[in-house]
C-alpha positions in Angstrom: 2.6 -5.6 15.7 3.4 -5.3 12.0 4.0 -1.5 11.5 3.4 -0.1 7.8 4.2 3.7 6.3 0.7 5.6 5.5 2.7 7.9 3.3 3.8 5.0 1.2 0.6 3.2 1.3 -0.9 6.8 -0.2 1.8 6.8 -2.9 1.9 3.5 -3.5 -2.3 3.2 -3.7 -2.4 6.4 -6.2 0.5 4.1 -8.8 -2.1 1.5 -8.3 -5.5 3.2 -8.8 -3.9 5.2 -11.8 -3.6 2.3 -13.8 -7.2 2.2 -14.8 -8.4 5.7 -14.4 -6.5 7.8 -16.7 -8.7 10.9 -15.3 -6.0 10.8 -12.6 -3.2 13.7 -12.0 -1.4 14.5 -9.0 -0.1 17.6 -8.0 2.8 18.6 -5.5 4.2 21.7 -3.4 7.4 20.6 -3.5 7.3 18.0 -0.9 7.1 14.5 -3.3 9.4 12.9 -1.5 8.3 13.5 2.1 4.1 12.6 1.1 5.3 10.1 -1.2 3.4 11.5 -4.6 6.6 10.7 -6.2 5.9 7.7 -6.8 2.9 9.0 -9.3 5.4 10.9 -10.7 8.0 7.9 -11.7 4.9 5.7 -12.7 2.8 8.7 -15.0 5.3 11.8 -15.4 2.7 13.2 -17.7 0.1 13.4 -15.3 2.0 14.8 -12.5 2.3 18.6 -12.2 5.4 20.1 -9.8 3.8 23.2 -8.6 6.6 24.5 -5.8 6.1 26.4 -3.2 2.6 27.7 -4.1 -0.2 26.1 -2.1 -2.9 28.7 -3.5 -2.1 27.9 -6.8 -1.7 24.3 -6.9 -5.1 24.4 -5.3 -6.7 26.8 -7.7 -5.0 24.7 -10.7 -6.6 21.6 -9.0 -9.8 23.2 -9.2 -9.3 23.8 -12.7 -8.6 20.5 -13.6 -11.3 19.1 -11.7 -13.9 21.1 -14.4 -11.9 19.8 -17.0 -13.1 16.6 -16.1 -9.7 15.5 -14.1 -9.5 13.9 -10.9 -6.8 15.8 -8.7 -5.2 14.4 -5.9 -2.7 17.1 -4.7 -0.2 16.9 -1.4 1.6 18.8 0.8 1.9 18.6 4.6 -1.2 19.1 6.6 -0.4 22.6 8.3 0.4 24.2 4.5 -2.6 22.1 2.5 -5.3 23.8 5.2 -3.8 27.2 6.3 -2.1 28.3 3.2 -4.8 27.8 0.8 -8.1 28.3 2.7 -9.8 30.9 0.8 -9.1 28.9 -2.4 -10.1 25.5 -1.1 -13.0 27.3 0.5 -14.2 29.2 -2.7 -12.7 27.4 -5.7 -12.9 24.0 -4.3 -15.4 23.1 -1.6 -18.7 25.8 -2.4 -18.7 24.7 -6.2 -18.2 21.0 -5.0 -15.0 20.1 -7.2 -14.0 16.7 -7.1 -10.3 17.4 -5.7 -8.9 15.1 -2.9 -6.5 16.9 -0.9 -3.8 15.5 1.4 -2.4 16.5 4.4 0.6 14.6 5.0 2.7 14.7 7.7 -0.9 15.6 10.2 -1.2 16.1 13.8 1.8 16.1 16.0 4.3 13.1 13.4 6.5 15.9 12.1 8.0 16.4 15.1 11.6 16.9 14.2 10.6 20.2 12.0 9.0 21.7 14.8 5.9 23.7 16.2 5.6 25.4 12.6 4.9 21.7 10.9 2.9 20.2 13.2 -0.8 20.8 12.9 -3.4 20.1 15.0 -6.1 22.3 14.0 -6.4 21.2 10.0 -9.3 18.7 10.2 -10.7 21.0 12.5 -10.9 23.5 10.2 -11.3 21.4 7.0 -15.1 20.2 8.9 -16.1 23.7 9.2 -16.1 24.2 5.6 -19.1 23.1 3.1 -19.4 20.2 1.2 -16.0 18.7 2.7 -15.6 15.3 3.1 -12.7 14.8 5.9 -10.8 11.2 6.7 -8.4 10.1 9.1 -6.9 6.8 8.6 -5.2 4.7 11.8 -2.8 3.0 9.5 -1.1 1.9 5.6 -4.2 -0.8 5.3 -7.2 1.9 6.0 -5.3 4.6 3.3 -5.2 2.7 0.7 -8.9 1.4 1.0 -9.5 5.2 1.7 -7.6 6.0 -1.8 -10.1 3.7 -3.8 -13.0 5.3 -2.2 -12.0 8.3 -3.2 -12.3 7.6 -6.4 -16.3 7.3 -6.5 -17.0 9.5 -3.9 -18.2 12.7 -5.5 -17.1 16.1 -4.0 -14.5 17.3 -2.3 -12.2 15.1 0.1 -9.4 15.7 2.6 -7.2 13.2 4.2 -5.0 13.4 6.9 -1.6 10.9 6.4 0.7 10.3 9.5 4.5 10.8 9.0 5.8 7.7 10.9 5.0 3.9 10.7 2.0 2.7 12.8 0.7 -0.8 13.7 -1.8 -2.0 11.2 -5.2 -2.9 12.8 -7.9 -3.1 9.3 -8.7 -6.2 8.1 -7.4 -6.1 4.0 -10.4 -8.0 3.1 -13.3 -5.5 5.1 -14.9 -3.4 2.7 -14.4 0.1 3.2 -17.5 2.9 3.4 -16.9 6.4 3.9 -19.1 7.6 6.9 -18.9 4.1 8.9 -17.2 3.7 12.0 -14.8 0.4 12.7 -15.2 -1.4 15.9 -11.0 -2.7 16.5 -11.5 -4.4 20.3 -14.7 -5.5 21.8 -15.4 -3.9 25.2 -18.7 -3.4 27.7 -17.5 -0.8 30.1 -16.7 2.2 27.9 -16.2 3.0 24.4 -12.9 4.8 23.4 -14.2 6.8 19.7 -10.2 7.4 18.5 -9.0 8.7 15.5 -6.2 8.2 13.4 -2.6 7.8 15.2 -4.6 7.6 18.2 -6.1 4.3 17.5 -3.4 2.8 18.2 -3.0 4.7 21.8 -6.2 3.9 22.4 -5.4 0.1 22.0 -2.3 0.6 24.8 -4.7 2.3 27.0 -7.8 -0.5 26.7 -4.9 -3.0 27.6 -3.9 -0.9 30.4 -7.6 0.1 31.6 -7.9 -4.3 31.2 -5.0 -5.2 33.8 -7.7 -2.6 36.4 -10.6 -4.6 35.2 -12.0 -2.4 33.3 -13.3 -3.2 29.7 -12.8 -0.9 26.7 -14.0 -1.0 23.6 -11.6 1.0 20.7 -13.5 2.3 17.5 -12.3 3.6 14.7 -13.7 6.9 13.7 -12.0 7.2 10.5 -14.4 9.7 8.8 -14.6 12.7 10.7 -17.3 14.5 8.4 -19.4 13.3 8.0 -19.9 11.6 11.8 -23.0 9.7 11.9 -25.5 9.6 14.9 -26.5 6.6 14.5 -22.9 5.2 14.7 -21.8 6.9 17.6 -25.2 5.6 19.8 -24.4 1.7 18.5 -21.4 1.5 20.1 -22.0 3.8 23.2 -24.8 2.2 24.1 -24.8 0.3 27.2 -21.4 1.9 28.0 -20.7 3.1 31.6 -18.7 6.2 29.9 -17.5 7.5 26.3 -14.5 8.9 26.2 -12.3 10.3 22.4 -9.0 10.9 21.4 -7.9 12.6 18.5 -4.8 14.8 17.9 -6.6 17.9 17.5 -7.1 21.0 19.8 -10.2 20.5 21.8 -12.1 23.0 20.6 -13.8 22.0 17.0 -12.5 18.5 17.5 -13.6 14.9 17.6 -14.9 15.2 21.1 -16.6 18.2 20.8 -18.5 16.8 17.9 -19.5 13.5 19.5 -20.9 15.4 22.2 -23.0 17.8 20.3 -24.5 14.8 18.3 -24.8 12.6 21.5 -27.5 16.1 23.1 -29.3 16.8 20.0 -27.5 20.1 19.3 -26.8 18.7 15.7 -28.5 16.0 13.1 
């Protein structure tokens, strides 16, 4: 399949939304290169803001801006973005409901060559706990940009989570895109695989796998992690002989844990 960079789909869909909304600024922590906001930076140098190595600033500043009337997008990878700046993004961001869009780059488990200190698996974890959060995890370059433009109108804050290496497209370009909604990508009746993210595209190896055994899978998208509608989840499980989730993300406070606490009424 046709693989595409979500990093350069994220740089290249800020360049492209930037054109007609000057209320646009992007912010960095050093890391333009590797999230891809350098390409903001080539296309509106006056609207982006190098902040180095200062996560709780650039996310204080961001906040700032955000009053001002801006609309800040600032990047850095995921495991710095959420666990360097928590108390700001908690306090300054998320409580007073600024409209900043955060990016995690390099999520989960894609920065592998850097090692255990770069790889997060617990960001959108945390980023769900906090209020007023909006969190999203796209499976690949098509879904980020559409995710990018959404943005844009949604009000509040946002945090996405962008995968460092190249993965198969599966979204339609021409599918409208609706924060919240959940995207069916293979038909199934047996059991529903909910995936999020890089693990879409598992999820599609194992439904061909589970197929060869005769069992049918169904793969959704669950490309919003907060919020996680109900009423999604019971459309596609129902009927289904099993539900089963996959997200790159420690078990506890993850995708699965939240599917099943909607799925027994502990939460609305």
């Amino acid at each position: 399949m046709e693989r595409q960079s979500l990093r350069m789909a994220y740089g290249e869909a800020l360049v492209e939304e930037g054109k007609t909304h000057p209320e646009i600024v992007v912010l960095e922590a050093d890391l333009g290169k590797s999230t891809m906001s350098c390409l903001f930076k080539d296309a509106y140098p006056e609207r982006y803001f190098e902040m180095g190595i200062a996560e709780q600033n650039m996310a204080t500043t961001a906040a700032g801006l955000a009053l001002a009337g801006k609309v800040p997008f600032y990047s850095t990878f995921a495991v710095f973005a959420v666990g360097r700046a928590y108390d700001q993004i908690r306090c300054g961001i998320a409580i007073p409901g600024a409209n900043v869009r955060i990016c995690g780059s390099s999520c989960g488990l894609s920065d592998f060559g850097d090692g255990k200190t770069h790889q997060s698996i617990e960001d959108a974890n945390i980023m769900c706990t906090i209020p007023n959060m909006t969190v999203l995890n796209p499976c690949d370059a098509v879904e980020t940009r559409k995710m990018v433009k959404a943005m844009l109108t949604h009000r509040g804050p946002v945090y996405i989570r962008i995968n460092r290496n190249e993965l198969p497209v599966y979204t339609p370009p021409d599918t409208a895109y609706e924060i919240g909604r959940m995207y069916r990508i293979r038909a199934g009746s047996d059991v529903v695989i909910f995936a999020t993210g890089a693990m879409v595209w598992k999820s599609m190896l194992a439904a061909d796998i589970l197929q060869d055994v005769g069992i049918s899978a169904e793969v959704v998208n669950v490309s919003s992690l907060k919020p996680l509608r109900k009423e999604e989840i019971l459309k596609y499980a129902a009927g289904k002989k099993a539900i089963v989730t996959a997200d790159e993300a420690t078990r506890i406070g993850g995708l699965g844990s939240a599917i099943a606490a909607l799925i027994i009424g502990e939460v609305n």
